[in-house]
C-alpha positions as CSV (number, residue, x, y, z in Angstrom):
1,X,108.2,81.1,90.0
2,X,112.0,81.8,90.0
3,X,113.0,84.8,87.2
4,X,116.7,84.9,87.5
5,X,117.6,88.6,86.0
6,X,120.5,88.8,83.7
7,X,123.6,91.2,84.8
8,X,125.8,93.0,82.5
9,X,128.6,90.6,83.5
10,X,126.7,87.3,82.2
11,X,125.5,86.2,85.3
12,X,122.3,86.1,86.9
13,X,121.1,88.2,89.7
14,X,119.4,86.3,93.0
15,X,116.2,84.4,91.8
16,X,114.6,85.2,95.2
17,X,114.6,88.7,93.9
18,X,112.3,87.8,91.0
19,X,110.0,85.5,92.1
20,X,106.4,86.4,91.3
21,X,103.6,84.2,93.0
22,X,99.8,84.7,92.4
23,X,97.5,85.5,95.3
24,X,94.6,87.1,94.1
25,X,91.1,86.1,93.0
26,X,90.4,85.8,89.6
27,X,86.9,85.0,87.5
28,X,87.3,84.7,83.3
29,X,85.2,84.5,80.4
30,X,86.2,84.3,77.1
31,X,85.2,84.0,73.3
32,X,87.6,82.9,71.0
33,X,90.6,85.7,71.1
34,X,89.1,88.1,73.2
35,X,89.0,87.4,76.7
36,X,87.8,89.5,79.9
37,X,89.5,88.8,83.1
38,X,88.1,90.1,86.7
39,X,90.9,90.3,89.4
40,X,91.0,91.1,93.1
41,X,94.4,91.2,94.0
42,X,95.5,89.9,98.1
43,X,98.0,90.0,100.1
44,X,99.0,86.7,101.9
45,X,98.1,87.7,104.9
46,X,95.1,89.7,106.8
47,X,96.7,91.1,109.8
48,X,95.1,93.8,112.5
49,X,95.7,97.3,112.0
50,X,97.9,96.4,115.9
51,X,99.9,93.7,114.3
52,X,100.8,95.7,111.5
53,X,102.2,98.0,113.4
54,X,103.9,95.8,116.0
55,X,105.6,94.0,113.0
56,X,105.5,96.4,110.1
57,X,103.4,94.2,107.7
58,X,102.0,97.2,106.1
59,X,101.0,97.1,102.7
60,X,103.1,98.2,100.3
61,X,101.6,97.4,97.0
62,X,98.2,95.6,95.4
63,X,98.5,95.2,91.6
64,X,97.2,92.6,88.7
65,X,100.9,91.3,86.9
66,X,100.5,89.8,83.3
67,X,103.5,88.0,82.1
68,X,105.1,88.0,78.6
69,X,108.5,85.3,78.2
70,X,110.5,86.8,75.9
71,X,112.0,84.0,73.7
72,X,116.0,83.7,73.5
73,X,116.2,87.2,75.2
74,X,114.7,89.4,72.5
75,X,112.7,92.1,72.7
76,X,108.7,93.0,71.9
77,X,108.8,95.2,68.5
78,X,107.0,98.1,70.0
79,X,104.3,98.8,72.6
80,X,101.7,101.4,72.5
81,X,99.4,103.5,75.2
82,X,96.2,104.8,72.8
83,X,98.3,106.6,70.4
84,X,101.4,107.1,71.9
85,X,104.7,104.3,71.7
86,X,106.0,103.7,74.6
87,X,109.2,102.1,75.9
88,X,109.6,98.6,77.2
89,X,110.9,100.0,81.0
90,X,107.7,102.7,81.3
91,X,106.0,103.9,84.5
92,X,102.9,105.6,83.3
93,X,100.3,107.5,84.8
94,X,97.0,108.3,83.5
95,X,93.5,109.8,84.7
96,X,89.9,108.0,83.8
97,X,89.9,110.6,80.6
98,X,93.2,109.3,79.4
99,X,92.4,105.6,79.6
100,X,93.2,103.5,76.6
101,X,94.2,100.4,75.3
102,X,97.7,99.0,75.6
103,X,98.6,97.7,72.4
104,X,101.5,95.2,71.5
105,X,103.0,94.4,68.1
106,X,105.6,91.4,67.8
107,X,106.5,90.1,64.4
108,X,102.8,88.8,62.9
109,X,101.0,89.2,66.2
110,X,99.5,91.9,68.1
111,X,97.7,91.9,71.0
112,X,95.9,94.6,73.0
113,X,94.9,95.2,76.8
114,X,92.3,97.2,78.4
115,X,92.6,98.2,82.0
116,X,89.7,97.5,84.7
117,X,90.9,99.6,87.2
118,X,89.1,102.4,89.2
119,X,91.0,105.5,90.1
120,X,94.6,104.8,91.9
121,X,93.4,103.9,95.5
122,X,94.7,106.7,98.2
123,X,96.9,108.8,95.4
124,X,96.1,112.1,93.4
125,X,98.1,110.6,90.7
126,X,95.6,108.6,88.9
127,X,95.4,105.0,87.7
128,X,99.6,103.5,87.5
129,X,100.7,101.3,84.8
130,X,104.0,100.2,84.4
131,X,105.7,98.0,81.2
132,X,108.9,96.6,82.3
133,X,111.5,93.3,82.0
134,X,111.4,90.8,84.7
135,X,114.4,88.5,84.3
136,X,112.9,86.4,80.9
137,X,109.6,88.0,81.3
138,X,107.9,91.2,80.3
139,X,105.5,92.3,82.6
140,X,102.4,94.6,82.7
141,X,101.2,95.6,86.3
142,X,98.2,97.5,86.2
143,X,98.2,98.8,90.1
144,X,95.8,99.6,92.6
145,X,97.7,100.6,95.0
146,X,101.2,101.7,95.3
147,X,103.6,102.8,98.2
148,X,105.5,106.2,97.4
149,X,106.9,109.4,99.1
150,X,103.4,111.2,99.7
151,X,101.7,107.9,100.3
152,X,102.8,105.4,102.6
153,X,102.3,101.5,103.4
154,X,99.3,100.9,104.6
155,X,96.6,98.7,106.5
156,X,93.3,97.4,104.2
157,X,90.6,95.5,106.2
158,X,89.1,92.5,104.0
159,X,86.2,94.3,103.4
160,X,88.6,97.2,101.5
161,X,90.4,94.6,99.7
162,X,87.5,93.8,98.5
163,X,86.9,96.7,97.4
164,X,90.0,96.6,95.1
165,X,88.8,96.1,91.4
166,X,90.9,95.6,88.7
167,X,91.2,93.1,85.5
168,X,91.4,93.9,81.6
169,X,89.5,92.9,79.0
170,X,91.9,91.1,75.9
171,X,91.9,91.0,72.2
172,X,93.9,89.1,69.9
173,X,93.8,91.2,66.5
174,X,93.8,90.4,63.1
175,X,96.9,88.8,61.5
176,X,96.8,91.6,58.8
177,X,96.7,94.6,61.8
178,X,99.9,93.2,62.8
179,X,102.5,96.1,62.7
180,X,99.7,98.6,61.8
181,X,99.1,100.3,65.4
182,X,97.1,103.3,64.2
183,X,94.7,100.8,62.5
184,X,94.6,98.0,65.2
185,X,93.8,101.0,67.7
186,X,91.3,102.0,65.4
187,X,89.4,98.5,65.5
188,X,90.1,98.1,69.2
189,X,88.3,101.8,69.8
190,X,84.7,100.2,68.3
191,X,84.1,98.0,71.5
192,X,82.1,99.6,74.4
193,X,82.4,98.7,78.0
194,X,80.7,99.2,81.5
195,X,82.0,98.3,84.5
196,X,79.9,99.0,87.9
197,X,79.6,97.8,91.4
198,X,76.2,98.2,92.9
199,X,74.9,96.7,96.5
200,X,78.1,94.2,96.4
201,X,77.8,93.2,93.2
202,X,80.6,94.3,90.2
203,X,78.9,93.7,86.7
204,X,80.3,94.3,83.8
205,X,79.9,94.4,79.5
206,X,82.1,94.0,76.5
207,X,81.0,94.4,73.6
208,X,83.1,95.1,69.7
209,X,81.2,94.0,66.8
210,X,79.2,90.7,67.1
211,X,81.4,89.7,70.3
212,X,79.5,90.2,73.8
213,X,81.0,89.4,76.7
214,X,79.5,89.9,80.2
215,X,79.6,88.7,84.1
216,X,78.0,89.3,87.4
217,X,79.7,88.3,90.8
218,X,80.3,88.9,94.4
219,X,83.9,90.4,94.8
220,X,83.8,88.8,98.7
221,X,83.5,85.4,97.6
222,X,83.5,85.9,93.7
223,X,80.2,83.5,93.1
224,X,79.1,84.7,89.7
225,X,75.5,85.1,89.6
226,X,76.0,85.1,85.8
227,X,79.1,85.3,82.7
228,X,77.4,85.7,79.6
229,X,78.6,84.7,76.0
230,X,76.9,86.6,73.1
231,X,74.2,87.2,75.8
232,X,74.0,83.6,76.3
233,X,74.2,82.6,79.7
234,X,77.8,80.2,80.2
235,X,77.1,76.3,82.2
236,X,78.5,76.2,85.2
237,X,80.1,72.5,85.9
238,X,79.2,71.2,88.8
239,X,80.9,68.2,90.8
240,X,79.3,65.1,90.3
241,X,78.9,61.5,92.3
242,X,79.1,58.6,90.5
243,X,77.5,55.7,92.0
């Protein structure tokens, strides 16, 4: 969808610029207000390693974009990595030991995020996050792949895309954690989590308190052989005829 981006001048830059369009593969189970979300992002196209050369459609960037409108222009109050506050324009880039939760606090809400993402695809630098304003949205990209100086554009075959895990699990806090980061991390930092990918199939568990949350599916086609709620196995509908 069109994002027009405010200028300093009053007007609005290109919306072309800003458009954002969803093309991955998503599968979701949730439990009241926490929520976990398994994303394959894809590119709109599959070309050949040839064509990609012959027409420079290279890869340039596979990433998971959660969107935040930002009402009559204002501002999140305050945004956190773990323990650390961070600013609304961030790039940040951590290691699998330095993985946290990202943590938002606006007014009598807060909200926190927990990256599914293995380590950064072709990169020494890590897993890549970045916080930053898109026209009337705030976004969070949690990246698995990024072009940059040492590391190119770049060909994936299917069968690597599918490779490309990512996702978050969500949690809608307390009203009374609202404004109280240090506390809301605290209560975040009780849940346990496993994520795993064995003989083509990605599994994983949440679990904080009494809330379980779990799936098992194919990344290729994403069938889910199972997503679980309090270990309870979730219906699938199916289409039905009507005589």
């Amino acid at each position: 969808w069109p994002g027009p981006v405010p200028q300093a001048d009053g007007t609005f830059a290109n919306a072309k610029k800003a458009r954002c369009t969803d093309a991955g593969k998503a599968l979701t189970v949730q439990d009241g207000g926490t929520a976990l979300v398994a994303y394959h992002p894809e590119p709109y196209f599959y070309p050949t390693s040839e064509e990609t050369e012959a027409r420079d459609q290279r890869i340039r960037s596979l990433r998971l974009a959660i969107f935040f409108p930002l009402m009559a222009g204002r501002e999140i109050d305050s945004i956190w990595l773990g323990d650390r506050l961070i600013t609304q324009h961030s790039c940040i880039t951590s290691t699998p030991a330095e993985d946290d939760w990202i943590t938002f606090h606006d007014g009598s809400v807060c909200y926190g995020f927990y990256p599914l993402l293995p380590e950064f695809t072709s990169s020494s630098l890590g897993r890549r996050l970045y916080v930053r304003r898109m026209g009337h949205y705030l976004a969070l990209e949690l990246y698995n792949f990024q072009e940059h100086f040492f590391t190119p554009g770049r060909y994936f075959s299917p069968e690597e895309l599918n490779r490309q895990n990512n996702g978050f699990v969500f949690e809608l806090g307390p009203t009374e954690l609202a404004g109280q980061p240090e506390k809301f991390l605290e209560h975040l930092r009780t849940s346990t989590l496993s994520d795993y990918t064995i003989s083509g199939m990605r599994t994983i568990h949440y679990q904080r308190g009494e809330t379980k949350l779990g799936m098992r599916y194919t990344p290729e086609t994403m069938t889910h052989q199972y997503r679980t709620i309090q270990d309870q196995v979730v219906p699938t509908d199916r289409l039905t005829v009507e005589e």
